[in-house]
N, CA, C and O of each residue as an XYZ file, in Angstrom:
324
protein
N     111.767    124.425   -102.495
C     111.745    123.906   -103.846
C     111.627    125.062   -104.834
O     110.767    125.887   -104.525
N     112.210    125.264   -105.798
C     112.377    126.307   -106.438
C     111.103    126.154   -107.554
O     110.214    125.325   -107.360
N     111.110    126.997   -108.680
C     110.312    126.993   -109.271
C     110.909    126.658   -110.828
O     112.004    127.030   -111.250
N     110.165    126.067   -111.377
C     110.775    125.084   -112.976
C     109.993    125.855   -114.102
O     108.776    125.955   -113.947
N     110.676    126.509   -115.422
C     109.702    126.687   -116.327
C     109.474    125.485   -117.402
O     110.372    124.647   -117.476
N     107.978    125.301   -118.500
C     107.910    124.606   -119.018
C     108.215    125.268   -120.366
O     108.731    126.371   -120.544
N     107.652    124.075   -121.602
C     107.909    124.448   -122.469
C     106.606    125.409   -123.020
O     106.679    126.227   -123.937
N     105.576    125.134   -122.330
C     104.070    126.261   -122.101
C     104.771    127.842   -122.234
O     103.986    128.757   -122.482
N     105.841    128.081   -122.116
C     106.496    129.484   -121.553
C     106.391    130.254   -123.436
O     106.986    129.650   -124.329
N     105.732    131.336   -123.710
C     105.288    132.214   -124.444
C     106.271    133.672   -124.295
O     106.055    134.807   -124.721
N     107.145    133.249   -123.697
C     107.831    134.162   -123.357
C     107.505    135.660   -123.472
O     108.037    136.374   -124.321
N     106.410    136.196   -122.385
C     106.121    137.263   -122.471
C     106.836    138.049   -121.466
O     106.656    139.261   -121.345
N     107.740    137.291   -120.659
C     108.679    138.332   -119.200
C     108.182    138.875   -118.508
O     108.728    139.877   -118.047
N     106.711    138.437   -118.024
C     105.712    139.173   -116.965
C     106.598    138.698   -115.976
O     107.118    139.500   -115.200
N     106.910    137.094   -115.889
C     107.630    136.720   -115.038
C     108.770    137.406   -114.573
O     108.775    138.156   -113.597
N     109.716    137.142   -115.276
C     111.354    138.227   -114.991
C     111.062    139.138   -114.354
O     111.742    139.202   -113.330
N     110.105    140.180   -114.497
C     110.051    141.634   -114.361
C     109.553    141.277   -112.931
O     109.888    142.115   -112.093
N     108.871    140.287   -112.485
C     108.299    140.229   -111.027
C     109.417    139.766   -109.833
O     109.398    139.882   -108.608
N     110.388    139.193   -110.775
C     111.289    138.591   -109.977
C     111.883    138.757   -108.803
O     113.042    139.002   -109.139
N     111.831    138.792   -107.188
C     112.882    139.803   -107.054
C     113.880    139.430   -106.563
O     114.304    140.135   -105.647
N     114.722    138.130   -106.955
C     116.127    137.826   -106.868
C     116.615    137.705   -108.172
O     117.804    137.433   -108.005
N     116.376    137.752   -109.470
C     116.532    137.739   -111.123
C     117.022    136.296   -111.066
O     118.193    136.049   -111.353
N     116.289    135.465   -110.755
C     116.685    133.964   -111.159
C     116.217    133.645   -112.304
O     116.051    132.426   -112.348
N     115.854    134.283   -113.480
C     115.788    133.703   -114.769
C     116.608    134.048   -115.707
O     116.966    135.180   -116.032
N     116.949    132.856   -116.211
C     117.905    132.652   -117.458
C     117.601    132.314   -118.844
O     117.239    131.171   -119.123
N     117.715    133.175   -119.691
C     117.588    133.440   -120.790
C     118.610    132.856   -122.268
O     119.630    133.521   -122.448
N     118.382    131.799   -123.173
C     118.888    131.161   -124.141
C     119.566    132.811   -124.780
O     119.231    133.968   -124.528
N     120.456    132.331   -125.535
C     121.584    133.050   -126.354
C     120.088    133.840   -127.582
O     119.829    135.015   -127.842
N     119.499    132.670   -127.998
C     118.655    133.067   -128.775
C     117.265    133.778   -128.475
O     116.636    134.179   -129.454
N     116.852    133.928   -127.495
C     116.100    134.659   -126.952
C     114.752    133.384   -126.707
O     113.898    133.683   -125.872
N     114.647    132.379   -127.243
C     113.753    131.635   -127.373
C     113.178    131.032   -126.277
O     112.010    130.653   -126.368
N     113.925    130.846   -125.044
C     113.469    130.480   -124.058
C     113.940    130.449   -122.250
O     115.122    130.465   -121.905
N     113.216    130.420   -121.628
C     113.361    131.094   -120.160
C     113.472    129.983   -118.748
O     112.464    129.644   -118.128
N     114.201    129.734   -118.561
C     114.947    129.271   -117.412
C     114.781    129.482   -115.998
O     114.966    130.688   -115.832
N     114.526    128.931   -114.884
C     114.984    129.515   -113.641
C     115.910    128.847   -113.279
O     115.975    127.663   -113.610
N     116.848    129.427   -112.519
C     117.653    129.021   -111.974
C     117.851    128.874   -110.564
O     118.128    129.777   -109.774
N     117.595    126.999   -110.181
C     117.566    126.846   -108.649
C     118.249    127.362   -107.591
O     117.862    127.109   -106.450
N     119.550    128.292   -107.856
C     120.915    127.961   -106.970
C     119.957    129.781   -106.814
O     120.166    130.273   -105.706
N     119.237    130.485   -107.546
C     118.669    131.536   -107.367
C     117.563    132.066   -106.959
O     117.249    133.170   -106.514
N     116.832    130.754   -107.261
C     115.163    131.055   -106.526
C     114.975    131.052   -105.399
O     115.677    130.284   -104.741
N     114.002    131.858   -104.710
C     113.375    131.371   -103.391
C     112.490    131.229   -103.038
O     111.957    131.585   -101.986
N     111.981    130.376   -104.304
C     110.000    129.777   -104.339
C     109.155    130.676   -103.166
O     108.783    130.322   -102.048
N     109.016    131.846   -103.794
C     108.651    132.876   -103.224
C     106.949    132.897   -104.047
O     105.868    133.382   -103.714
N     107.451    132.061   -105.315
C     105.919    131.491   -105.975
C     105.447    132.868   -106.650
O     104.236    132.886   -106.868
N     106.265    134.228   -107.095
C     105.391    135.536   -107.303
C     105.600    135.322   -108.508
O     105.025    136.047   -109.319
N     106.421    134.338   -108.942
C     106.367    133.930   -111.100
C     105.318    133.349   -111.553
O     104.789    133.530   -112.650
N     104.874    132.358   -110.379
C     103.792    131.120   -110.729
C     102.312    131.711   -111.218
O     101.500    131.444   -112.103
N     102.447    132.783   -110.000
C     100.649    133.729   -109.991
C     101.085    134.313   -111.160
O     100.293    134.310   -112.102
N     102.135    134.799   -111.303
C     101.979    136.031   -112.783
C     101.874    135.258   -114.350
O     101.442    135.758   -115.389
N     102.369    134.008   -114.155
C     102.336    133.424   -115.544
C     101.122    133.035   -116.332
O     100.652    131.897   -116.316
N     100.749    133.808   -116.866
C      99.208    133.768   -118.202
C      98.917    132.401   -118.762
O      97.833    132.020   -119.205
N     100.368    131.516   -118.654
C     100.327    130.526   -119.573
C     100.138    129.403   -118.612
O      99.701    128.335   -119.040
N     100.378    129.525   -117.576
C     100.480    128.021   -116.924
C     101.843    127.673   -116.793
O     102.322    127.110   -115.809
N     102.484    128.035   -117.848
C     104.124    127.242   -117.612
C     104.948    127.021   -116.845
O     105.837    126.187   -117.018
N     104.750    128.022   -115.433
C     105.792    127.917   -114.184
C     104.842    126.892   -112.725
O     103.743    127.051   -112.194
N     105.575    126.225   -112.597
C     105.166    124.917   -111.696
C     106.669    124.954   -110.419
O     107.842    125.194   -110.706
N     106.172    124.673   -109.208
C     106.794    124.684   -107.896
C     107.492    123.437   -108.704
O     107.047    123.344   -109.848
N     108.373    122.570   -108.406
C     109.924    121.666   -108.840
C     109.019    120.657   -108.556
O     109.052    119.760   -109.398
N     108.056    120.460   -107.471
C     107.456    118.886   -106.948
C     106.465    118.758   -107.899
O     106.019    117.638   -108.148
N     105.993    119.888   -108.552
C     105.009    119.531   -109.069
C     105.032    119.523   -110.703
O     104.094    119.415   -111.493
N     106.426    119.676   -110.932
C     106.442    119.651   -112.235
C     107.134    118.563   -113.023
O     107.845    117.825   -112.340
N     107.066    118.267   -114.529
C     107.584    117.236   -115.313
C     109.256    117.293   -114.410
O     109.874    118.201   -113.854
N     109.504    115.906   -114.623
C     111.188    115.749   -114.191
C     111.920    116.169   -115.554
O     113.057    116.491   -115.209
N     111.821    116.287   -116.668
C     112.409    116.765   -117.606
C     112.472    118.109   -117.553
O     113.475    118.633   -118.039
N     111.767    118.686   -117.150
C     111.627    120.064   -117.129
C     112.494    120.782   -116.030
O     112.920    121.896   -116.331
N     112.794    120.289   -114.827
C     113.420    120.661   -113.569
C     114.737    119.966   -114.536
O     115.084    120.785   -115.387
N     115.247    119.139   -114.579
C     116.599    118.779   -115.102
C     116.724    120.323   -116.329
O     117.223    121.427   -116.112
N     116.202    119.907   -117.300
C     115.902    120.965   -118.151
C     116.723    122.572   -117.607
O     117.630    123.271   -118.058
N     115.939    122.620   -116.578
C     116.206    124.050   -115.485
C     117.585    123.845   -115.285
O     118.369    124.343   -116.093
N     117.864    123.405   -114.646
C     118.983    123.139   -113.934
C     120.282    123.169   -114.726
O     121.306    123.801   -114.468
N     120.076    122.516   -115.538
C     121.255    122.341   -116.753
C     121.253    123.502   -117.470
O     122.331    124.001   -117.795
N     120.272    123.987   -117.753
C     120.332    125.160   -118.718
C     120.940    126.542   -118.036
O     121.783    127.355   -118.415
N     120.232    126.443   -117.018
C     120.153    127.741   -115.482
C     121.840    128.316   -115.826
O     122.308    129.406   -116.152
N     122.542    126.661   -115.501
C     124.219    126.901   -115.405
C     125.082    127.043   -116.874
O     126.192    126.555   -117.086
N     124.374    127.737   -117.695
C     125.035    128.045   -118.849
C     124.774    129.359   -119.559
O     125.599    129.955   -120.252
N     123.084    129.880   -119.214
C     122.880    130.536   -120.053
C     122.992    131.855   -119.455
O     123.771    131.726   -118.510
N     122.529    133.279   -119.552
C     123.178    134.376   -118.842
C     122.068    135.094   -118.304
O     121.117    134.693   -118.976
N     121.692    135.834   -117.570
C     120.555    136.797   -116.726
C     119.626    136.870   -117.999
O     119.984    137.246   -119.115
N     118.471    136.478   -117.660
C     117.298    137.551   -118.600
C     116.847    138.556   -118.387
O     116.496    138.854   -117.246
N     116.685    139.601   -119.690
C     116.781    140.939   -119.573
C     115.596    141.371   -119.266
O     114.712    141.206   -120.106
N     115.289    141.995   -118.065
C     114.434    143.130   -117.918
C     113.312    143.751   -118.518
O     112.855    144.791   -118.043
């Protein structure tokens, strides 16, 4: 089960930077952060690093939020580093 961000996400990129397959996806506008399922491997090293709470394993998170992921994942482009 991959890992889902919420809207809790403060976007500070502790996450991204821990990543180590770069499954997060990043809005055009910088505003908000994505994982992308077809990329994760709930390896869970986003979940421990997130300050905010916002990253939740897929079972355990809002169903809006995993759709959310998913849809967004397949549009928006790598987040930067």
């Amino acid at each position: 089960m991959p890992s889902v961000v919420s809207d809790k996400c403060k976007k500070c990129y502790s996450c991204v930077e821990v990543c180590p397959v770069d499954a997060f996806r990043e809005s055009d506008d910088s505003e908000m952060l994505v994982i992308s399922p077809e990329v994760c491997i709930d390896c869970g090293v986003c979940i421990a690093e997130c300050p905010e709470g916002a990253i939740h394993a897929d079972g355990e998170a809002d169903d809006k939020w995993v759709k959310f992921n998913e849809e967004k994942a397949a549009v928006w482009g790598e987040a930067k580093k």
